[in-house]
C-alpha positions in Angstrom: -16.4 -37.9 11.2 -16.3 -39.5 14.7 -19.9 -39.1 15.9 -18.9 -39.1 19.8 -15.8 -36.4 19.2 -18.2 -34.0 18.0 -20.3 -34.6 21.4 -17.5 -34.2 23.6 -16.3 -31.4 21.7 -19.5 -29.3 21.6 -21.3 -31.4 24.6 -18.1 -29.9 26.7 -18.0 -26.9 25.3 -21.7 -25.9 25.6 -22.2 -27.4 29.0 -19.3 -25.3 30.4 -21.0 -22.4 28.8 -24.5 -22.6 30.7 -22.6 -23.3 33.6 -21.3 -19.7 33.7 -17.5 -20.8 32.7 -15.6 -18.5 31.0 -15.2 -18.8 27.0 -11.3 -19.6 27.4 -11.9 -22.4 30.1 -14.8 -24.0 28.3 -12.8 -23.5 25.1 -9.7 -25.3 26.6 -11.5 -28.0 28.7 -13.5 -28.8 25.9 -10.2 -29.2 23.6 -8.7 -31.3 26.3 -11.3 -33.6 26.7 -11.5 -34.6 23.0 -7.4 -34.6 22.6 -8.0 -37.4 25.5 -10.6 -39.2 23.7 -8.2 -39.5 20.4 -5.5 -40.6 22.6 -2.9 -38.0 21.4 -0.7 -36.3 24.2 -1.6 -33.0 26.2 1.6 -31.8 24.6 -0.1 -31.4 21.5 -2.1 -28.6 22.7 1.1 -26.8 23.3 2.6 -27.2 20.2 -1.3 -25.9 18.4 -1.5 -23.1 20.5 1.6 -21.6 20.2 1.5 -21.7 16.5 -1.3 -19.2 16.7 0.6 -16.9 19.1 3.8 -16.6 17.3 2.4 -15.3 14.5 3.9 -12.0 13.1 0.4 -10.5 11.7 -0.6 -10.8 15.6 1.9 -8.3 16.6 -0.9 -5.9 15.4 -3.3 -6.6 18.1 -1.7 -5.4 20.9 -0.4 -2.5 18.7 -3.4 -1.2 17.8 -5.3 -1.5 21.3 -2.2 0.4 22.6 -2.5 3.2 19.7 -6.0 3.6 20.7 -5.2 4.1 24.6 -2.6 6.2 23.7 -4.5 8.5 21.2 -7.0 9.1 24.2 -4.8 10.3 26.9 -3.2 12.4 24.0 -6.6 13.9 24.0 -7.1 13.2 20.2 -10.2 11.3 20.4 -11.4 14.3 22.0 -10.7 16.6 19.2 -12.0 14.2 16.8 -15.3 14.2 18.6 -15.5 18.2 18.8 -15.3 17.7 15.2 -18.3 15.7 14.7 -19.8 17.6 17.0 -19.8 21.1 15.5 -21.7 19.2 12.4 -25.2 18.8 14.4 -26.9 22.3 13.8 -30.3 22.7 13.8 -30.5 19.4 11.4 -33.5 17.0 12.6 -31.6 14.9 15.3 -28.4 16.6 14.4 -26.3 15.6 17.7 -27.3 11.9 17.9 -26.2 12.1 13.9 -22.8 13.9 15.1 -22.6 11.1 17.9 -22.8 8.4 15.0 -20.3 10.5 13.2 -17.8 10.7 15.7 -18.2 6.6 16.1 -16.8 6.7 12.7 -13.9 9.0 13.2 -13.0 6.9 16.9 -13.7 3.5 15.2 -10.5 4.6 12.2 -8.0 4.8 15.3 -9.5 2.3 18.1 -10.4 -1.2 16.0 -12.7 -1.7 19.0 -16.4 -1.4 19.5 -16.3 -0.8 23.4 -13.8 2.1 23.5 -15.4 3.9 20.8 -18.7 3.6 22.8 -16.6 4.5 25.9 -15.1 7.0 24.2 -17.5 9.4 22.1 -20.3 8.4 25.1 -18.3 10.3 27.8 -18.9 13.1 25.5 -21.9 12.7 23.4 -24.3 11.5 26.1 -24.1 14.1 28.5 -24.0 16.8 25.3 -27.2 14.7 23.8 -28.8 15.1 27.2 -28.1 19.1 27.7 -29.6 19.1 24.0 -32.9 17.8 24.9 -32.5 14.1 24.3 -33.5 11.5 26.4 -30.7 10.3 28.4 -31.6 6.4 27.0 -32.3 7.6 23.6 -29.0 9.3 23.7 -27.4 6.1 25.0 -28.8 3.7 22.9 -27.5 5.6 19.5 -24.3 5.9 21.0 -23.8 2.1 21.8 -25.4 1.4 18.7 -23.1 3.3 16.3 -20.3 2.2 18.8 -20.2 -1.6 16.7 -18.8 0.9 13.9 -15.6 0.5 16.0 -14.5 -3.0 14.3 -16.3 -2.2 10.9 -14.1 0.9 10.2 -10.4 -0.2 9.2 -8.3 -0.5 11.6 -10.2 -3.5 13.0 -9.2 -6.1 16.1 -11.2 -8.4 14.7 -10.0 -8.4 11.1 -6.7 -8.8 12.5 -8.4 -11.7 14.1 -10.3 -13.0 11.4 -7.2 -12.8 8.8 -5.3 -15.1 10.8 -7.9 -17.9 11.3 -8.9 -17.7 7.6 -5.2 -17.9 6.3 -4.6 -21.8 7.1 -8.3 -22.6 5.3 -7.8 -23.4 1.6 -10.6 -23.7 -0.7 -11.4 -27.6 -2.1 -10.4 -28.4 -5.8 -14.5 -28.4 -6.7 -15.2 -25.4 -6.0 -12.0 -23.7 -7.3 -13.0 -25.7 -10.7 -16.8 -24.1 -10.2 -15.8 -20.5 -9.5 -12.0 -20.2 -10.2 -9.2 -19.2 -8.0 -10.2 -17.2 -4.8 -8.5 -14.1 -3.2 -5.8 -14.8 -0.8 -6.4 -13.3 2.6 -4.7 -10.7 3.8 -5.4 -8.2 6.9 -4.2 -5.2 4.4 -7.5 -6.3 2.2 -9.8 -6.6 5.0 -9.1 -3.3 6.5 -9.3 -1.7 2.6 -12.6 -3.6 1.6 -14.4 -3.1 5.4 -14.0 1.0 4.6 -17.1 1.7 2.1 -19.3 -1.1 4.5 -18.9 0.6 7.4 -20.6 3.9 5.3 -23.0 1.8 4.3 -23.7 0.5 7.9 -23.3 4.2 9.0 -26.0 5.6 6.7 -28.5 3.2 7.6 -28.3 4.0 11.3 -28.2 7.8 10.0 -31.4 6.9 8.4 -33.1 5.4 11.1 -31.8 7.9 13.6 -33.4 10.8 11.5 -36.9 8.4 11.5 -37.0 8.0 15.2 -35.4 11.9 15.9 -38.1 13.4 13.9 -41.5 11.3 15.7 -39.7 12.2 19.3 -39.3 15.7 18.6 -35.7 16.3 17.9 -35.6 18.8 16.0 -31.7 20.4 16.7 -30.1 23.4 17.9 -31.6 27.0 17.3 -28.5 28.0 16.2 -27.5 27.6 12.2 -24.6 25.2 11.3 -21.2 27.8 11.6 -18.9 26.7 9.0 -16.5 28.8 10.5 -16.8 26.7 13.6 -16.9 23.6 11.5 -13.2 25.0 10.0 -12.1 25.8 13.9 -12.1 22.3 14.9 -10.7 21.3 12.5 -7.2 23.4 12.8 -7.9 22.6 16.5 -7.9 19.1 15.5 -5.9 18.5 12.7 -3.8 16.2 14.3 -5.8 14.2 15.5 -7.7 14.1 11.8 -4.7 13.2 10.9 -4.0 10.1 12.5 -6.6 7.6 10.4 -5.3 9.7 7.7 -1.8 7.9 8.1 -2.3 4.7 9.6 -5.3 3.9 6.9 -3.3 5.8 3.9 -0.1 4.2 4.8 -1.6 0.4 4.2 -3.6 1.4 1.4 -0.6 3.0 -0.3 1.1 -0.2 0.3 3.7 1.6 2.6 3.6 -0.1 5.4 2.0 -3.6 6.8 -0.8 -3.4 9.0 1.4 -4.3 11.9 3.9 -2.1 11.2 1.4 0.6 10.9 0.0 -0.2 14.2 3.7 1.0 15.1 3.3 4.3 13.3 0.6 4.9 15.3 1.9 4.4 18.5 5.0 6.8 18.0 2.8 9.5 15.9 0.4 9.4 19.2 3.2 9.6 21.5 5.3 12.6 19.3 1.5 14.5 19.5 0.8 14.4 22.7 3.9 15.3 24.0 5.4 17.8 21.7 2.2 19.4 20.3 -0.8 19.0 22.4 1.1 18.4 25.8 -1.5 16.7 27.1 0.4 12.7 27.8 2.6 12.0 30.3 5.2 9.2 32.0 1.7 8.2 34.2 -1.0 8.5 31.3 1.7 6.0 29.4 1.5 3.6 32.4 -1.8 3.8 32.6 -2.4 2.5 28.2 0.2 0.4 28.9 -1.5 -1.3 31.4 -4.8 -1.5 30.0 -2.5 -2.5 26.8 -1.5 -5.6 28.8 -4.9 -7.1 30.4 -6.8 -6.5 27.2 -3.5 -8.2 25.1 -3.6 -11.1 27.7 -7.4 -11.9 27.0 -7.6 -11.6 24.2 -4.4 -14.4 23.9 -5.8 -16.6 25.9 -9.5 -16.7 23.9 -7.1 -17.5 20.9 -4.7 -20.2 22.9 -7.5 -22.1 23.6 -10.0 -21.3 20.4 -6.9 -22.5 17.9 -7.1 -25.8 19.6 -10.7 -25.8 19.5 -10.6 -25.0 15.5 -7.4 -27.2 14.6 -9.4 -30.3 16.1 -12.3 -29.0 14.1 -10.5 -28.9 11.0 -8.4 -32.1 11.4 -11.5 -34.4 11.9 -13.3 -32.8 8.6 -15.9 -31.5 11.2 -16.4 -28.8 8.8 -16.7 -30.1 6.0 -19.6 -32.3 7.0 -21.4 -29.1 8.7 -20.3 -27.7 5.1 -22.4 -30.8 3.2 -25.2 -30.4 5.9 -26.0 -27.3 5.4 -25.3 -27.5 1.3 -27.7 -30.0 1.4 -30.4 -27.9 2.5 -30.3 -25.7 -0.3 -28.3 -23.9 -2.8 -29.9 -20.7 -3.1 -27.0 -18.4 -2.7 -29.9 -15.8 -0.7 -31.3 -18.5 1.9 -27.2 -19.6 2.4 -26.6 -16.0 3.3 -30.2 -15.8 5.6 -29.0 -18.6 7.4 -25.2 -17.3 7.8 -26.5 -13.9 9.1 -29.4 -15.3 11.1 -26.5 -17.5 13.0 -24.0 -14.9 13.7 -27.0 -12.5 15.0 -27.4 -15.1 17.2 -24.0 -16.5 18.6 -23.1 -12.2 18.8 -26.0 -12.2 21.3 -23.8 -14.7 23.3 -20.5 -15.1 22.6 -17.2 -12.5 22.6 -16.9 -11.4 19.2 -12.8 -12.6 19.1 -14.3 -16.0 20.5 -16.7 -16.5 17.7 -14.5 -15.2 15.0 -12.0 -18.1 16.0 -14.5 -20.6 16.8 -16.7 -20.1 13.1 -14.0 -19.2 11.1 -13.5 -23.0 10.1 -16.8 -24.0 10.2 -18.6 -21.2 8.1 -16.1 -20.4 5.6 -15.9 -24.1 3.8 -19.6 -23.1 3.3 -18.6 -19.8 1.8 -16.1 -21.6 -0.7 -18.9 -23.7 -1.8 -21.1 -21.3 -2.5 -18.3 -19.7 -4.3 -18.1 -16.3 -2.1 -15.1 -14.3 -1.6 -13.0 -15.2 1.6 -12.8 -11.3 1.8 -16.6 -10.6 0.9 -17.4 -13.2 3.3 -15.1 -11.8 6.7 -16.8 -8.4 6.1 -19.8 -9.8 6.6 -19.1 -11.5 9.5 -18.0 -8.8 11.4 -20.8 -6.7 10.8 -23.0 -9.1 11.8 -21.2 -9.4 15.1 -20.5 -6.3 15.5 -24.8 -5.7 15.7 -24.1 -8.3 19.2 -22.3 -5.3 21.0 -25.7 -3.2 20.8 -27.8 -6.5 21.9 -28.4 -8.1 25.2 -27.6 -10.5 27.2 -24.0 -9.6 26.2 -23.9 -6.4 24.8 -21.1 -5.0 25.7 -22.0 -1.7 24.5 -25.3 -1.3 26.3 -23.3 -1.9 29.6 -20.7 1.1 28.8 -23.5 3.1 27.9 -25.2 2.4 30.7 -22.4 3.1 33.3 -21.8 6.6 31.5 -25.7 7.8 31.6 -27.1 5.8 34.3 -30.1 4.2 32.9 -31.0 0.6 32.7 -29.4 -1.6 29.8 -33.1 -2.9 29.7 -34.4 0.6 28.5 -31.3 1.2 26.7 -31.9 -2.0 25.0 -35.4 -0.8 23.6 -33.7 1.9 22.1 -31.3 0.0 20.2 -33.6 -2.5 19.0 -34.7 -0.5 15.9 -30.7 0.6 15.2 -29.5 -3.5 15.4 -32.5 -3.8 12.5 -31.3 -0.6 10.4 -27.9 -2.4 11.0 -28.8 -5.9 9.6 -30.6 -4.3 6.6 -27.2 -2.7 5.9 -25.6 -6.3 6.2 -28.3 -8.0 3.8 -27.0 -5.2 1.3 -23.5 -6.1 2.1 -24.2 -9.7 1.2 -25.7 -9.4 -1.9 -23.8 -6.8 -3.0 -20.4 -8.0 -3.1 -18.7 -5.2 -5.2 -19.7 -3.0 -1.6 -16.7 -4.8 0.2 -14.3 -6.0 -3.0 -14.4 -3.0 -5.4 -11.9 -0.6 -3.5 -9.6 -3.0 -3.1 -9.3 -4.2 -6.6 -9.6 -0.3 -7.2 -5.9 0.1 -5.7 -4.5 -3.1 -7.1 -4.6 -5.8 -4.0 
């Protein structure tokens, strides 16, 4: 390993970084200034970054961020929220419950942890607040539950992590020390991140009935209605519907996760124009704009982090981080400790997308090693990052949240403190569980 490349590289990189640069210029400028140093052409950045855009698998990401657009002018995240929301009753902090619920529901059609927050917050804050909750409590559960968004199949950043693990092979030693390894696949990541995002669910359940019951919320005075439980659901059963076929339709092994990304455009556009009449030619415009600018980022994060990665990876960079940290220790625990202490970090920092690209080839070697599942392994990861939506200075979360009820991020951010620890207590268990993320999968063949 060239000593000065790996300067550059990272010197480049994280000098851009504290200089305020955006992550795709400080990504690309960084590249360029170590394909310079190895004398190779410009051109070659060309020919590395279009490899990663011409992928089929990546068709999905700007399928499914168009779905999710779609499926809120149509007016079913709305009904899915209702929903949740008749399940609060007079249950010790029912309604901040039914807020994480509805997370849950939005984060099945959306594979993104902002628009759920944006979503079920438009609703669930002001509703929270009416309730008696504290308009920062009441944003701080919803921006926490919101990282449920990329846990809950379908997931942008499964699509994401699925194509930067597929060109990383494990090395003959450790398929000699632990056998052959899972392939990865997008279809297994979306079926093994369902029963984790449960788990990560009940333990911000858990902590949300803790903190409910010492400030006092106590719930509604009226009784749960089961017959207004039942209501919103026929009112809703469309929308119900909708994870119901994208999720069942990969796990049946009917359709790709791209081409199910499909489904679910033309399933949200035949409901909400046919049956709930609420889309039209301007609400279309509107998704497929935001469709467009969010595509485009999110393109150029990966133009430039490919590069970043293939230089990585062609100068056994690595590798030798790999053997570093290997050398450290081999308790399988303290490995995991200082995987999940890292990425609770770099989420603090960096656009999820961004460090999903950027770790990808550095941290899974490690995993192989260790002899972890590539598919164990990308769960974890996004949960972990997925707690870095709920914490500042990025947070992207606490901003939404903060927009829709007006409070600081800083008190916000006080309130999500104790959910980002429930959160990475549910990602320790993850970890050392393994069967947690791999069982259902095996449990329907894959």
């Amino acid at each position: 390993m060239d000593n000065l490349l790996v300067e550059i590289l990272f010197g480049t990189f994280f000098l851009l970084m504290v200089l305020g640069a955006p992550i795709t210029v400080a990504l690309g400028v960084a590249a360029l200034a170590s394909i310079l140093y190895l004398g190779d052409s410009p051109i070659k950045m060309i020919q590395m970054a279009w490899s990663s855009v011409g992928s089929f698998p990546l068709m999905a990401l700007p399928s499914f961020i168009l779905a999710g657009a779609l499926m809120e002018a149509a007016g079913l995240s709305r009904r899915l929220i209702n929903v949740a929301e008749t399940l609060a009753g007079p249950f010790t902090g029912g309604m901040s419950a039914a807020a994480i619920v509805a997370c849950l529901f939005f984060g099945a059609i959306s594979g993104s942890g902002p628009a759920t927050t944006a979503a079920v917050g438009m609703l669930m804050i002001p509703a929270m607040a009416r309730a008696g909750y504290s308009r920062e409590y009441a944003a701080g559960v919803t921006a926490a539950a919101g990282g449920l968004g990329i846990v809950i199949p379908p997931s942008i950043p499964m699509v994401i992590f699925g194509i930067s693990a597929m060109g990383i092979a494990p090395d003959p030693a450790a398929i000699e020390a632990y056998g052959p390894f899972q392939t990865v696949s997008i279809s297994k990541l979306f079926i093994a991140g369902f029963l984790p995002g449960f788990v990560m669910a009940g333990c911000l359940m858990t902590m949300n009935y803790i903190r409910a019951r010492r400030r006092g919320y106590s719930g509604s005075n009226e009784p749960f209605s089961f017959a207004k439980f039942v209501e919103a659901i026929y009112k809703g059963f469309w929308a119900i519907l909708a994870p119901l076929v994208i999720l069942g339709g990969i796990y049946s092994g009917l359709f790709t996760p791209t081409e199910a990304a499909i489904v679910a455009i033309f399933y949200t556009l035949f409901v909400g124009i046919f049956i709930y009449r609420e889309i039209d030619l301007g609400e279309i415009v509107k998704s497929l704009e935001m469709t467009t600018w969010l595509s485009g980022r999110v393109l150029l994060v990966l133009f430039t982090a490919t590069i970043f990665g293939r230089i990585l990876v062609e100068n056994n960079i690595p590798g030798v981080i790999a053997q570093g940290v290997l050398s450290l220790t081999d308790n399988l625990f303290v490995i995991w400790a200082l995987i999940i202490g890292m990425l609770l970090i770099v989420g603090m920092f960096m656009e999820t997308l961004a460090a999903i690209m950027i770790l990808v080839p550095v941290m899974l070697p490690v995993a192989y090693h260790m002899g972890i599942d590539p598919i164990h392994f990308g769960i974890v990861m996004i949960c972990t990052l997925s707690v870095g939506f709920q914490t500042p200075p990025l947070g992207e979360n606490l901003f939404i949240a903060s927009g829709i009820s007006g409070v600081s991020i800083e008190r916000i951010s006080l309130v999500a403190i104790p959910f980002a620890i429930a959160s990475t207590t549910a990602i320790f268990i993850i970890a050392m569980f393994p069967e947690i993320a791999l069982w259902l999968p095996r449990a329907l063949g894959y």
